[in-house]
C-alpha positions in Angstrom: 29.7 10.9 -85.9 33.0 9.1 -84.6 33.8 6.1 -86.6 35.4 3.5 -85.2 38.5 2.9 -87.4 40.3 5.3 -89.9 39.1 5.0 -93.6 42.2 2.5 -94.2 41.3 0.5 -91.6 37.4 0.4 -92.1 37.7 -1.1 -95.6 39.8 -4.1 -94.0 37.1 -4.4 -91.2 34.9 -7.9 -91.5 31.8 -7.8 -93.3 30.1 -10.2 -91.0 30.8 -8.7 -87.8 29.5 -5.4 -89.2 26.4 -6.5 -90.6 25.8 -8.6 -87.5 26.1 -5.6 -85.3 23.8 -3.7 -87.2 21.3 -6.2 -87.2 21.5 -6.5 -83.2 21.3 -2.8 -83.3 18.4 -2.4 -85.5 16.2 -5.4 -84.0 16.4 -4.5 -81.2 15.6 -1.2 -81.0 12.6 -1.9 -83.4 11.8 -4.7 -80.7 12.1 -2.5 -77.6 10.0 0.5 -79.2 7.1 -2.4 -80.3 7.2 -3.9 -76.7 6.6 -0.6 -75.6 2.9 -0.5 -77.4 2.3 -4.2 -76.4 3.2 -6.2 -79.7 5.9 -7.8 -80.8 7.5 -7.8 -84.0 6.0 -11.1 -85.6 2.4 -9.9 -84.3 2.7 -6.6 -86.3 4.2 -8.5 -89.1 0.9 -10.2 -89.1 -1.1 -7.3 -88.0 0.4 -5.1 -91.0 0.2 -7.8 -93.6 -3.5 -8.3 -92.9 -4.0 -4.3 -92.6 -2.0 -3.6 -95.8 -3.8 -6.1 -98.0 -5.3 -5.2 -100.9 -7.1 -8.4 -101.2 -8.3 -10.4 -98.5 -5.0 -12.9 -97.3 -5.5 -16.4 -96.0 -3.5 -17.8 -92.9 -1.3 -20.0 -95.3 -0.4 -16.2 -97.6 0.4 -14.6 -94.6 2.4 -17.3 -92.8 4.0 -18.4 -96.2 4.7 -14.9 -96.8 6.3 -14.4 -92.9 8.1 -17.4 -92.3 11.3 -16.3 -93.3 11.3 -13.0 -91.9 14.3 -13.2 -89.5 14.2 -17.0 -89.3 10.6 -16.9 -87.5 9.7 -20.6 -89.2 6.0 -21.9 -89.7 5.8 -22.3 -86.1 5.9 -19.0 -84.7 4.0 -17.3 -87.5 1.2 -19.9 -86.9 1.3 -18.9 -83.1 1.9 -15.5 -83.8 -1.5 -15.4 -85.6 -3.3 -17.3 -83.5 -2.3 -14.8 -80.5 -3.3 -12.3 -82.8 -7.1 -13.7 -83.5 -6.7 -14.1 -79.5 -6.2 -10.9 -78.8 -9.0 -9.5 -81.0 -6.7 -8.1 -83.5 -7.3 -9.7 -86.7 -10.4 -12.6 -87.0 -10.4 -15.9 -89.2 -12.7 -17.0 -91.4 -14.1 -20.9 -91.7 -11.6 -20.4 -94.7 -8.5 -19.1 -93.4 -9.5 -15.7 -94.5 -7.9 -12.9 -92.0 -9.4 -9.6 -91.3 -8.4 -6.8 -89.1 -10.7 -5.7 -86.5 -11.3 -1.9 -84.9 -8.7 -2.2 -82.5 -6.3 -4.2 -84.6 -6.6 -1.1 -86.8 -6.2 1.5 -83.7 -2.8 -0.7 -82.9 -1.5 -1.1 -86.4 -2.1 2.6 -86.7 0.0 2.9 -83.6 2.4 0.9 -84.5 2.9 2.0 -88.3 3.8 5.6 -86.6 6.1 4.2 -84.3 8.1 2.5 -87.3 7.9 5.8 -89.2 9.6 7.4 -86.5 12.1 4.5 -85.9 12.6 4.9 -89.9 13.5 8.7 -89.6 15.7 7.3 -86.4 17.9 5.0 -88.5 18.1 6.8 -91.7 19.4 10.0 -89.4 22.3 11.8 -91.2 22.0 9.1 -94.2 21.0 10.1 -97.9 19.5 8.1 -99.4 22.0 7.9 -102.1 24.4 6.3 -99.1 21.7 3.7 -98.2 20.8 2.9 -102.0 24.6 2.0 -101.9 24.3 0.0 -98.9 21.3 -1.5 -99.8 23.0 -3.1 -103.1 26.6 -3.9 -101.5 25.0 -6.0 -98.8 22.7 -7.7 -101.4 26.0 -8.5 -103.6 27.7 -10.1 -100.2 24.6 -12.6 -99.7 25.2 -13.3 -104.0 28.6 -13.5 -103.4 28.4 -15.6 -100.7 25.8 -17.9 -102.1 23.1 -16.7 -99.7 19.4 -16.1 -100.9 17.6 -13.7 -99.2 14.2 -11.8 -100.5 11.9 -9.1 -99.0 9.1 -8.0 -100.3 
């Protein structure tokens, strides 16, 4: 790969630019490829939270839990699993209990292959030594910065 600057020149490069390029790079690939099977990112947030569970979720877990995944808010995670129940991928309970259905489970199949393959994608070329290190510096930059930022 052809990196932009020199070494000497890279280390004086801004942070925020960077990371923000990444992000736009990353998102939006991961966005294209979902659109591409019919869901969008929140819905297989949703769709792979309810899948994943151990337990049995509720609507306020897996909303509380979503919320803050790329600032989504309450709002969109609310519709997000509504359009989900709508489209037959996940059902409520009188409770708030969410389970997946049959073809929820056929598209959250899908779609967990499609992220392995995006996975394999980014991390092309990248130990995982390098992205342990990258992983840590960009979690010191939101300390150092006074930025919280969690994922489960």
């Amino acid at each position: 790969m052809e990196y932009s600057h020199s070494d000497a020149e890279l280390v004086k490069q801004p942070i925020g630019y960077w990371s923000w390029a990444a992000y736009k790079a990353v998102v939006s690939r991961i966005q294209a490829a979902l659109a591409g099977i019919g869901v969008t990112q929140p819905q297989w947030w949703v769709i792979a939270q309810v899948a994943r569970a151990d337990t049995v979720k509720t609507r306020d877990e897996v909303s509380g839990l979503l919320r803050n995944y790329l600032d989504a808010g309450p709002e969109v995670m609310e519709a997000e699993i509504d359009r989900a129940v709508a489209l037959g991928w996940i059902t409520e309970d009188a409770e708030g209990r969410l389970d997946i259905t049959e073809e929820g489970r056929a598209l959250y199949d899908k779609a967990a292959a499609l992220q392995d393959e995006l996975w394999a994608e980014r991390h092309a070329g990248i130990s995982d030594e390098e992205y342990l290190t990258t992983m840590k510096v960009l979690q010191r930059f939101i300390h150092n910065t006074g930025g919280h930022a969690w994922h489960h």
